[in-house]
PyMOL CGO cylinders between C-alpha atoms (Angstrom):
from pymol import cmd
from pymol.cgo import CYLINDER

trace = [
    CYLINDER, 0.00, 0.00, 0.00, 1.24, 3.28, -1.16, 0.3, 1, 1, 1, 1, 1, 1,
    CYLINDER, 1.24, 3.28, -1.16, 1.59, 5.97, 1.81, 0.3, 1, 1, 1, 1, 1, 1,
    CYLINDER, 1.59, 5.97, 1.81, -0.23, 7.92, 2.81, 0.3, 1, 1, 1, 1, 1, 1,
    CYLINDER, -0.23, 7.92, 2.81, -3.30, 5.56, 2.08, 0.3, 1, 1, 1, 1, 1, 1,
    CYLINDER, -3.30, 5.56, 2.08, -7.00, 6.87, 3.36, 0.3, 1, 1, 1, 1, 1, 1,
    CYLINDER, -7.00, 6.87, 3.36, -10.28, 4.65, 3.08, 0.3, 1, 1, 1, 1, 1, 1,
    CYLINDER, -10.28, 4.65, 3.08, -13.22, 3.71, 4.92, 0.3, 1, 1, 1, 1, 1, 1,
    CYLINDER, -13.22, 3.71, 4.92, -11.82, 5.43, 8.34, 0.3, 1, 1, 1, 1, 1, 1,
    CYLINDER, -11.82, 5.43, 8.34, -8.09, 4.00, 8.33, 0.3, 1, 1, 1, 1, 1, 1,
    CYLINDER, -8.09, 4.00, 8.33, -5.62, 6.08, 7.67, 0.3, 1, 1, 1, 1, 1, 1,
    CYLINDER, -5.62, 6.08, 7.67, -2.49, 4.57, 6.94, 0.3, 1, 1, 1, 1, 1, 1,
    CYLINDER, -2.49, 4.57, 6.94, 1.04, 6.85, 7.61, 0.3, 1, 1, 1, 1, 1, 1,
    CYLINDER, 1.04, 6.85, 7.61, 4.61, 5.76, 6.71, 0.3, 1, 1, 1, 1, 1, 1,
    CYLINDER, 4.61, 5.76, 6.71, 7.80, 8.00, 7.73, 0.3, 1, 1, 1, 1, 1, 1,
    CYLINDER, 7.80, 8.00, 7.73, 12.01, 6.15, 7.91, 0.3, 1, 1, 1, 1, 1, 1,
    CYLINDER, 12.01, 6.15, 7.91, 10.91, 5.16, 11.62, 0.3, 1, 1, 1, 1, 1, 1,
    CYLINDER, 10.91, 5.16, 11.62, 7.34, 4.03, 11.87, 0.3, 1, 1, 1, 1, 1, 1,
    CYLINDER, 7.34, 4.03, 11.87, 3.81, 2.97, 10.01, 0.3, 1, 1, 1, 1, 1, 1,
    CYLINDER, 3.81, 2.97, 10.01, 1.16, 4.27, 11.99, 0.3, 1, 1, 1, 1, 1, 1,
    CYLINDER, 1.16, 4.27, 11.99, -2.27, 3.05, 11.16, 0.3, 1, 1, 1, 1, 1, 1,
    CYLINDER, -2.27, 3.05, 11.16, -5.17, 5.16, 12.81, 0.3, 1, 1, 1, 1, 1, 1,
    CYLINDER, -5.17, 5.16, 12.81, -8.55, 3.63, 13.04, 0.3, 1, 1, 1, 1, 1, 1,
    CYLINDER, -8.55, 3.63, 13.04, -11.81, 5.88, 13.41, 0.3, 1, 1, 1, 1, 1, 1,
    CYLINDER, -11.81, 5.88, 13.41, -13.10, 4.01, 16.07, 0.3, 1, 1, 1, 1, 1, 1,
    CYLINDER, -13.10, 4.01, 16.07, -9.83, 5.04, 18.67, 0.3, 1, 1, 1, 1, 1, 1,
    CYLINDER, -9.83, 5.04, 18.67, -7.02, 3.12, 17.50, 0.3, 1, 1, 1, 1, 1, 1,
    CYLINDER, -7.02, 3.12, 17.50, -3.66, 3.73, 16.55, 0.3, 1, 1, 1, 1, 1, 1,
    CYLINDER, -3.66, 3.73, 16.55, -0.86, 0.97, 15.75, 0.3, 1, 1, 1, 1, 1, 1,
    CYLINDER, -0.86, 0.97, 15.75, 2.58, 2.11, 15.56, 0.3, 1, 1, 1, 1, 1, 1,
    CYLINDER, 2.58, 2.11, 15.56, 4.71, -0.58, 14.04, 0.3, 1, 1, 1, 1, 1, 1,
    CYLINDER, 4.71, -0.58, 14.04, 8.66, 0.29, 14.15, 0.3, 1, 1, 1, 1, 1, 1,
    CYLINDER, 8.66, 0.29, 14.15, 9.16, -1.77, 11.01, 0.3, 1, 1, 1, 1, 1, 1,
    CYLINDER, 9.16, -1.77, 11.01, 11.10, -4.35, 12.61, 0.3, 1, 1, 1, 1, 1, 1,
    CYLINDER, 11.10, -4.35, 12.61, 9.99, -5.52, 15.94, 0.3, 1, 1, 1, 1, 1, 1,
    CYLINDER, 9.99, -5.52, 15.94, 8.10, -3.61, 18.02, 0.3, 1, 1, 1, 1, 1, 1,
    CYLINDER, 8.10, -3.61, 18.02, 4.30, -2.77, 17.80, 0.3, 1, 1, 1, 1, 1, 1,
    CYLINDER, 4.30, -2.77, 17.80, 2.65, -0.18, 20.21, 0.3, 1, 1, 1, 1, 1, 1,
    CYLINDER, 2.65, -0.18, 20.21, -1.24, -0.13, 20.85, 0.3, 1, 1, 1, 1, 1, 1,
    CYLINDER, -1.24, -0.13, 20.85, -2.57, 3.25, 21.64, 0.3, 1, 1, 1, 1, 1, 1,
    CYLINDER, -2.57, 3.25, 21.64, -6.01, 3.11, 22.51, 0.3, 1, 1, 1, 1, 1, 1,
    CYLINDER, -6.01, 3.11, 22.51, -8.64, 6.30, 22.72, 0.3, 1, 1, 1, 1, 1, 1,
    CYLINDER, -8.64, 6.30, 22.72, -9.70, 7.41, 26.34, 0.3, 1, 1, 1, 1, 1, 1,
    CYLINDER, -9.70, 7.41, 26.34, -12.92, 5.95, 25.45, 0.3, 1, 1, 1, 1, 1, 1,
    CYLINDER, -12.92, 5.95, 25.45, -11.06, 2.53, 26.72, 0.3, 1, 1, 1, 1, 1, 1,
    CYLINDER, -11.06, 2.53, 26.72, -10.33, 3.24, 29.95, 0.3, 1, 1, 1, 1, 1, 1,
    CYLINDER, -10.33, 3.24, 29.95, -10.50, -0.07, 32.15, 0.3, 1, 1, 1, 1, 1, 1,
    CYLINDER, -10.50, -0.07, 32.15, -12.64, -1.48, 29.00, 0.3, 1, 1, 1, 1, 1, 1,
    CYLINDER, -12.64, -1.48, 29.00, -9.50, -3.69, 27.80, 0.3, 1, 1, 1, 1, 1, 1,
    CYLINDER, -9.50, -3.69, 27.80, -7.69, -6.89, 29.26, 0.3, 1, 1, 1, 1, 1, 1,
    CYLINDER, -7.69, -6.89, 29.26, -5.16, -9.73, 28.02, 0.3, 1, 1, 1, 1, 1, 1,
    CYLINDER, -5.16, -9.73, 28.02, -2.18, -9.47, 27.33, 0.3, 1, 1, 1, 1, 1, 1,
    CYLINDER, -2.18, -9.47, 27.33, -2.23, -5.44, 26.20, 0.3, 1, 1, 1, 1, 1, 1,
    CYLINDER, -2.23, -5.44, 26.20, -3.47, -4.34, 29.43, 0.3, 1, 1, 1, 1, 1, 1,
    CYLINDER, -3.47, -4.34, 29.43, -6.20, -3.16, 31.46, 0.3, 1, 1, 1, 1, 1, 1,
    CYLINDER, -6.20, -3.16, 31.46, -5.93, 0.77, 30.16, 0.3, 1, 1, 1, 1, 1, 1,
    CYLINDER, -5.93, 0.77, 30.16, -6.36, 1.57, 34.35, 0.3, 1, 1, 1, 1, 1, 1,
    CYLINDER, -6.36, 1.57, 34.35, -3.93, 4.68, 34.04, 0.3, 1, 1, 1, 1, 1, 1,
    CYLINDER, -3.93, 4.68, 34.04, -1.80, 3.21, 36.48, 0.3, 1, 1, 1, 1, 1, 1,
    CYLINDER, -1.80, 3.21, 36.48, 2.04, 3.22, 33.96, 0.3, 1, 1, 1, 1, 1, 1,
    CYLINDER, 2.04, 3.22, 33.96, 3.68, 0.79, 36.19, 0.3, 1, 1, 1, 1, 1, 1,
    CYLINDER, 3.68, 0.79, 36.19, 0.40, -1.56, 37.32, 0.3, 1, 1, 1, 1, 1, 1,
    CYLINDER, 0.40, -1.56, 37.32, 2.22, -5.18, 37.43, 0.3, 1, 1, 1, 1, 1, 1,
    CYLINDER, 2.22, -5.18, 37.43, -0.38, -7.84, 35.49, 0.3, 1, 1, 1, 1, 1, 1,
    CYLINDER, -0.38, -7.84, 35.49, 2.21, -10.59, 36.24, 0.3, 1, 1, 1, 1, 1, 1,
    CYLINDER, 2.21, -10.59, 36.24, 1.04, -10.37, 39.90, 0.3, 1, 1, 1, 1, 1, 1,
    CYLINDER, 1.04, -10.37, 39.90, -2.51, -11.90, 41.52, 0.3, 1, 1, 1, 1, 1, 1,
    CYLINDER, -2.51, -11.90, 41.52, -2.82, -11.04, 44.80, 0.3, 1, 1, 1, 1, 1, 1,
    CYLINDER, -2.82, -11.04, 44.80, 0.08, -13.14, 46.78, 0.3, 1, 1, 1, 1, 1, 1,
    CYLINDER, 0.08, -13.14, 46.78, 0.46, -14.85, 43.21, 0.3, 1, 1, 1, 1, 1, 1,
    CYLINDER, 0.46, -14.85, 43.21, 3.44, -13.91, 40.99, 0.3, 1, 1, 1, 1, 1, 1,
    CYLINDER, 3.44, -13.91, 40.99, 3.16, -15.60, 37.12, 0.3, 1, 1, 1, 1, 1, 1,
    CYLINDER, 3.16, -15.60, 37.12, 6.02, -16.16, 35.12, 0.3, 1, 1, 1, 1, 1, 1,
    CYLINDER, 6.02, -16.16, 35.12, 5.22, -15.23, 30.96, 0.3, 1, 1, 1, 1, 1, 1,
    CYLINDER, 5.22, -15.23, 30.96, 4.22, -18.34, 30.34, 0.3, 1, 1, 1, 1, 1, 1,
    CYLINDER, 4.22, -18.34, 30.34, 1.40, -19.00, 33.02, 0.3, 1, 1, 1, 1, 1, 1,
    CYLINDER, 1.40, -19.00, 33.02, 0.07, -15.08, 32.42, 0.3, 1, 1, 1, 1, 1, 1,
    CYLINDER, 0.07, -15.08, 32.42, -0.53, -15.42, 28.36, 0.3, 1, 1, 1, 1, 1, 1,
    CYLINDER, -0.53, -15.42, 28.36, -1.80, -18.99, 29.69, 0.3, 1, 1, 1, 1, 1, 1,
    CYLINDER, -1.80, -18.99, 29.69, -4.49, -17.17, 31.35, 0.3, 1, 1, 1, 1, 1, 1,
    CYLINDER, -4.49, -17.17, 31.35, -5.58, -15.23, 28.13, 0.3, 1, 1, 1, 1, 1, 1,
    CYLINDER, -5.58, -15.23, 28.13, -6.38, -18.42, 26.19, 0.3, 1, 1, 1, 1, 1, 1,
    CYLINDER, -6.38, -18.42, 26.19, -10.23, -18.48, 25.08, 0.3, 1, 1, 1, 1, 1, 1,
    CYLINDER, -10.23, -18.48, 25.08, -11.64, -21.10, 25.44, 0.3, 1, 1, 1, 1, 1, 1,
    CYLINDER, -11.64, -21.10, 25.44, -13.16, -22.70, 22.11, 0.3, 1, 1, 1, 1, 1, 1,
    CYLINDER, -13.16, -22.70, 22.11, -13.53, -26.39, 22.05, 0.3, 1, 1, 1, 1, 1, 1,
    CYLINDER, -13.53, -26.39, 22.05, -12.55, -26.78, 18.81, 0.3, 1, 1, 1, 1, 1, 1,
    CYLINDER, -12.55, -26.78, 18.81, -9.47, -25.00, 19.18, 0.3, 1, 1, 1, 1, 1, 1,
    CYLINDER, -9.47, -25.00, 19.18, -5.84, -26.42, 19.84, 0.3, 1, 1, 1, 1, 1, 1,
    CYLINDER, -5.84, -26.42, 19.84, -3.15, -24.37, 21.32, 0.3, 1, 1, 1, 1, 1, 1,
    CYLINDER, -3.15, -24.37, 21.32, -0.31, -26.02, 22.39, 0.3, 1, 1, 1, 1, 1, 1,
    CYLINDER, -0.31, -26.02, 22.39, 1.71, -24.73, 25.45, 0.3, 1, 1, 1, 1, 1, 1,
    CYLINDER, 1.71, -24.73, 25.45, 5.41, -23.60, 25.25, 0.3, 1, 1, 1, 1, 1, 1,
    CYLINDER, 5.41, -23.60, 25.25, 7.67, -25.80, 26.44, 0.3, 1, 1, 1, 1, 1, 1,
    CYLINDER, 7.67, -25.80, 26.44, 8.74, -24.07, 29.64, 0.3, 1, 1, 1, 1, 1, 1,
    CYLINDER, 8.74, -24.07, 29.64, 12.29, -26.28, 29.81, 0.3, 1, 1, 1, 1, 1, 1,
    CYLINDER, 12.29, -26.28, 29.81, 12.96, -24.42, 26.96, 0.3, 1, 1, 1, 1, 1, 1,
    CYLINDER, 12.96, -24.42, 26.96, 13.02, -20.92, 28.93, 0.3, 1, 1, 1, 1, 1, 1,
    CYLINDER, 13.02, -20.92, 28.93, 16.33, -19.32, 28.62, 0.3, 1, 1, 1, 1, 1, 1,
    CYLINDER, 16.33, -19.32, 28.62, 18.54, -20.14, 32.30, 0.3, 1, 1, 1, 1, 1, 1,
    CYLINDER, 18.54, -20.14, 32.30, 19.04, -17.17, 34.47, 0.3, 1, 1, 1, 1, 1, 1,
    CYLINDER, 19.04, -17.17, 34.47, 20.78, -14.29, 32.79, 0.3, 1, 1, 1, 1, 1, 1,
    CYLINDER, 20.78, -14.29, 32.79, 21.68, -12.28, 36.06, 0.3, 1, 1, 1, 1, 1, 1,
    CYLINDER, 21.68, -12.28, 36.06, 25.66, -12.40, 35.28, 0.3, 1, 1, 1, 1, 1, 1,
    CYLINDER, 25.66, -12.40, 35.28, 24.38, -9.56, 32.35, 0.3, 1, 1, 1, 1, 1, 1,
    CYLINDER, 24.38, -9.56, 32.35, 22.47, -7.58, 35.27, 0.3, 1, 1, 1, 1, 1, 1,
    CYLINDER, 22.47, -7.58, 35.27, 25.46, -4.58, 36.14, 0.3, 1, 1, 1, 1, 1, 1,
    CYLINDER, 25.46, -4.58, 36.14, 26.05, -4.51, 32.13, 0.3, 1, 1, 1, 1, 1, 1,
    CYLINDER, 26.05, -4.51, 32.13, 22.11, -3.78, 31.58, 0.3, 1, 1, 1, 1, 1, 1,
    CYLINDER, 22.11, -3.78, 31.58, 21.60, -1.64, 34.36, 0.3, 1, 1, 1, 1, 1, 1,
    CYLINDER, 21.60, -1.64, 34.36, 24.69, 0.25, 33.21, 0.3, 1, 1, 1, 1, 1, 1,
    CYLINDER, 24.69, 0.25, 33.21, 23.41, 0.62, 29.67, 0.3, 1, 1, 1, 1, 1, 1,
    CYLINDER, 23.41, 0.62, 29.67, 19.51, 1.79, 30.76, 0.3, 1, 1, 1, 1, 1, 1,
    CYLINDER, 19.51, 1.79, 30.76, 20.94, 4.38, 33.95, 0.3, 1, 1, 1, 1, 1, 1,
    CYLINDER, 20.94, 4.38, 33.95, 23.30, 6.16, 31.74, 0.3, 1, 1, 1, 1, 1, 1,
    CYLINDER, 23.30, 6.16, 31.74, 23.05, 9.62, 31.54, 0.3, 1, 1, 1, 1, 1, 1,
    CYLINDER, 23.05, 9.62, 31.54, 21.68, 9.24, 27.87, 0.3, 1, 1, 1, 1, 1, 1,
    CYLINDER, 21.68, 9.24, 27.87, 18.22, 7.86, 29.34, 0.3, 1, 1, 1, 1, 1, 1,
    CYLINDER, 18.22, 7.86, 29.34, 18.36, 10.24, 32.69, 0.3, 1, 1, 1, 1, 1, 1,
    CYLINDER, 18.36, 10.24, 32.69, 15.02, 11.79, 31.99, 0.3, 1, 1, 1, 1, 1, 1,
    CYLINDER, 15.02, 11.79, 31.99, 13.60, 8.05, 31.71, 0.3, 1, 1, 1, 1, 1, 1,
    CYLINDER, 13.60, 8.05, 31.71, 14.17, 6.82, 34.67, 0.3, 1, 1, 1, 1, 1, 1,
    CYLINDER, 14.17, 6.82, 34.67, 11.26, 7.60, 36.34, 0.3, 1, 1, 1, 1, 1, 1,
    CYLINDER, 11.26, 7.60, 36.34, 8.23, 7.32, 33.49, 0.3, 1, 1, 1, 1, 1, 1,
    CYLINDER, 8.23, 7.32, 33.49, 8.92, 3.50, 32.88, 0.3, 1, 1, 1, 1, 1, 1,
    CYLINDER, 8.92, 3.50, 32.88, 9.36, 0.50, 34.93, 0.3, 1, 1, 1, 1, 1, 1,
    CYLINDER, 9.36, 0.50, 34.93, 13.41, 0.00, 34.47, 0.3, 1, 1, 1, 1, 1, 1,
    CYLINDER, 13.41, 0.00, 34.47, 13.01, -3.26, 35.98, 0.3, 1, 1, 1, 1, 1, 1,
    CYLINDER, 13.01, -3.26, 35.98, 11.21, -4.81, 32.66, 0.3, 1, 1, 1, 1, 1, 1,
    CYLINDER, 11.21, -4.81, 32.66, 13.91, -3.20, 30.25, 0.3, 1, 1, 1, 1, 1, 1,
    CYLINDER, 13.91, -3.20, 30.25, 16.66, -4.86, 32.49, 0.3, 1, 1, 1, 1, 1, 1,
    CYLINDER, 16.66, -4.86, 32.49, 15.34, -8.03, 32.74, 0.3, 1, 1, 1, 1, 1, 1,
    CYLINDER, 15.34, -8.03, 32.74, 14.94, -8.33, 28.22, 0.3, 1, 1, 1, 1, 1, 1,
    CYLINDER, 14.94, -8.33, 28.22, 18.18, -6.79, 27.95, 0.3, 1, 1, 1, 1, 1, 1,
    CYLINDER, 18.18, -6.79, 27.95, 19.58, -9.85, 30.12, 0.3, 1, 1, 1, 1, 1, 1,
    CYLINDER, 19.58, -9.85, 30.12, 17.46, -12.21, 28.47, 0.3, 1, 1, 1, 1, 1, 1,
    CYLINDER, 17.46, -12.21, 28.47, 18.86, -10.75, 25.05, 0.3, 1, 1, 1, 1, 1, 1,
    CYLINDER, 18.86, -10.75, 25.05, 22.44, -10.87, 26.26, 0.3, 1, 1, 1, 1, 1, 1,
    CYLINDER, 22.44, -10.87, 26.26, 22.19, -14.99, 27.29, 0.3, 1, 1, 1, 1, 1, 1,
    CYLINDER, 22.19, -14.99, 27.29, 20.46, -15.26, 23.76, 0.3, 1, 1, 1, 1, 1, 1,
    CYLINDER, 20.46, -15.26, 23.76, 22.94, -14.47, 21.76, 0.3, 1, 1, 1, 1, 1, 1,
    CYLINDER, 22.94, -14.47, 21.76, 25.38, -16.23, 24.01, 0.3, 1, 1, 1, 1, 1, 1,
    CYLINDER, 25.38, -16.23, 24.01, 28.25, -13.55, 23.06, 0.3, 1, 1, 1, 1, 1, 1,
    CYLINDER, 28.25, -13.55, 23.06, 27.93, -13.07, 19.86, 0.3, 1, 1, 1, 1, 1, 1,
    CYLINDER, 27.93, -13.07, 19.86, 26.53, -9.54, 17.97, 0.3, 1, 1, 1, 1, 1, 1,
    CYLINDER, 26.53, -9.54, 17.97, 25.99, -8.09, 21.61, 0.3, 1, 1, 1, 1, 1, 1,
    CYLINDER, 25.99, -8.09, 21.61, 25.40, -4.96, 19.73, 0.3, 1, 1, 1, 1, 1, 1,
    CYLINDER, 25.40, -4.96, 19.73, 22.79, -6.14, 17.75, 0.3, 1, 1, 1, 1, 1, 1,
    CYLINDER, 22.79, -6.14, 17.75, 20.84, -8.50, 20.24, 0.3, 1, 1, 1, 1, 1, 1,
    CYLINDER, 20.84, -8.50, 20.24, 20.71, -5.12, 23.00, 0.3, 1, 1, 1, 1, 1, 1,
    CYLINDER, 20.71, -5.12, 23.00, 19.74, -2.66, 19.90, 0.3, 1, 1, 1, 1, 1, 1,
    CYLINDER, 19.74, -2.66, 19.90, 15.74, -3.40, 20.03, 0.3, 1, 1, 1, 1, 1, 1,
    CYLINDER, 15.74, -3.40, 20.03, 16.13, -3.56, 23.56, 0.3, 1, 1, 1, 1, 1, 1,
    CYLINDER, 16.13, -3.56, 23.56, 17.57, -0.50, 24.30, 0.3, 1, 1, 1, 1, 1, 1,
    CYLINDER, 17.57, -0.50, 24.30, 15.72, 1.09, 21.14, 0.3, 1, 1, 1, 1, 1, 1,
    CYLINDER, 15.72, 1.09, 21.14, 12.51, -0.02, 22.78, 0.3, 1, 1, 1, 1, 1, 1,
    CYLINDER, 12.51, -0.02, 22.78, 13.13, 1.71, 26.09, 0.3, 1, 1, 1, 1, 1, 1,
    CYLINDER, 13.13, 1.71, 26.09, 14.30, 4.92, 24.44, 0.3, 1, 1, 1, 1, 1, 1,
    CYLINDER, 14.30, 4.92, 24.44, 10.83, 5.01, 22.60, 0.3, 1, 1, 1, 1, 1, 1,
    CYLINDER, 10.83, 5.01, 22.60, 8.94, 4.25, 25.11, 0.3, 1, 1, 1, 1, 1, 1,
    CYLINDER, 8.94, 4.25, 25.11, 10.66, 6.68, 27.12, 0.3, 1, 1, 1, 1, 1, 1,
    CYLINDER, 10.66, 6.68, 27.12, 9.68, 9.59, 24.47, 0.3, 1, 1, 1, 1, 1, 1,
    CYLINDER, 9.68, 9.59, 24.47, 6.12, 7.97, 24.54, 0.3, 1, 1, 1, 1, 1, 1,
    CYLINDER, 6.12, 7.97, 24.54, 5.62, 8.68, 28.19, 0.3, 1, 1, 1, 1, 1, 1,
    CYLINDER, 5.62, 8.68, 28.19, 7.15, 12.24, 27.32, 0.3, 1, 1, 1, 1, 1, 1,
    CYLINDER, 7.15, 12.24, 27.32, 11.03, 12.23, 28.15, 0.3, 1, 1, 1, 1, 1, 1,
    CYLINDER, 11.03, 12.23, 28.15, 13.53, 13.16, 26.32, 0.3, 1, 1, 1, 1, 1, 1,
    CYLINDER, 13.53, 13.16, 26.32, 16.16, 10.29, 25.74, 0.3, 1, 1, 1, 1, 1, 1,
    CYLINDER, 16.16, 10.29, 25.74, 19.26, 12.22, 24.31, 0.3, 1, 1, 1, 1, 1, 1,
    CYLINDER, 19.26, 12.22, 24.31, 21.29, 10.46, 21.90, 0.3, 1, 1, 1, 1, 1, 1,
    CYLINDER, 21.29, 10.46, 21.90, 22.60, 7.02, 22.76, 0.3, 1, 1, 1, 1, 1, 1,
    CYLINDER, 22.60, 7.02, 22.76, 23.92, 5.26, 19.82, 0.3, 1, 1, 1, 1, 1, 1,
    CYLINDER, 23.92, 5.26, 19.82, 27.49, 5.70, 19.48, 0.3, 1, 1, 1, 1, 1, 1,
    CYLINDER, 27.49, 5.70, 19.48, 29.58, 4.82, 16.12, 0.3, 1, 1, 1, 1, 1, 1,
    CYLINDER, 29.58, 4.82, 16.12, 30.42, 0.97, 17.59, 0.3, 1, 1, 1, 1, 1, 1,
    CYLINDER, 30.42, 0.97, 17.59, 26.69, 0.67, 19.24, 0.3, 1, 1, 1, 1, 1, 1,
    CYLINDER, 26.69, 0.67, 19.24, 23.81, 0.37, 17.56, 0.3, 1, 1, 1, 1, 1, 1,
]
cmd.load_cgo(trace, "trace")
């Protein structure tokens, strides 16, 4: 579809960063054109949603992966989404397949998220859920292109961070990203 592409309220945008797709009813998609895509509902929404985007409660930081005295690991929580149609099969991950612990990448990921680059982030996003991918993205590519397995991370975060209305400053140096 050429860009920009108008019919039947959808409006489809394309710049070098994102395709945003905007939906009369009070949806946007923003799709970064390689791995990340960002739901941004209307107000309209509020506490109307649920699953694995959210319950749109206006709390940033509300924790999903926690019931009560219950804490669920990725697996069991999109576990819980699953609707239930008999004649459907969905199979369940293999959870022995879950990456091992990834902490020996912790100071390295903490160091890379609290520098002064992503200062006026620190408090508009939950760091804790940035740290914990970039460590899982670290053991996955088990030393090799550490560059390229933290870019979406780290790209994520700064995006998000300019979503919640910080200002990231540059981060990306000539050997990173």
């Amino acid at each position: 579809v050429k860009t920009p592409y108008y019919s039947s309220g959808l409006l489809i945008e394309s710049n070098d960063i994102y395709t945003k797709v905007y939906a009369k009813l009070g949806l946007i998609l923003i799709w970064n054109q390689e791995d990340a895509l960002m739901v941004e509902l209307d107000s309209k929404f509020n506490n109307h949603t649920c699953g694995l985007c959210g319950d749109y409660n206006g709390i940033p930081i509300y924790n999903e992966f926690i019931n009560g005295d219950a804490s669920y690991n990725s697996i069991t929580y999109g576990n819980l989404q699953k609707i239930n149609k008999p004649n459907a099969e969905c199979e369940d991950p293999d959870e022995t397949q879950a990456l091992p612990s990834c902490n020996g990448h912790r100071y390295e990921c903490e160091r890379l998220l609290t520098s002064p680059a992503f200062a006026d982030c620190r408090f508009r996003l939950n760091l804790e859920t940035y740290i914990q991918a970039c460590m899982q993205d670290k053991c996955a590519c088990n030393g090799h292109e550490d560059s390229f397995c933290l870019c979406s991370t780290i790209s994520e975060y700064s995006r998000q961070c300019s979503h919640a209305g910080g200002r990231p400053s540059e981060w990306r140096t000539p050997d990173f990203c």
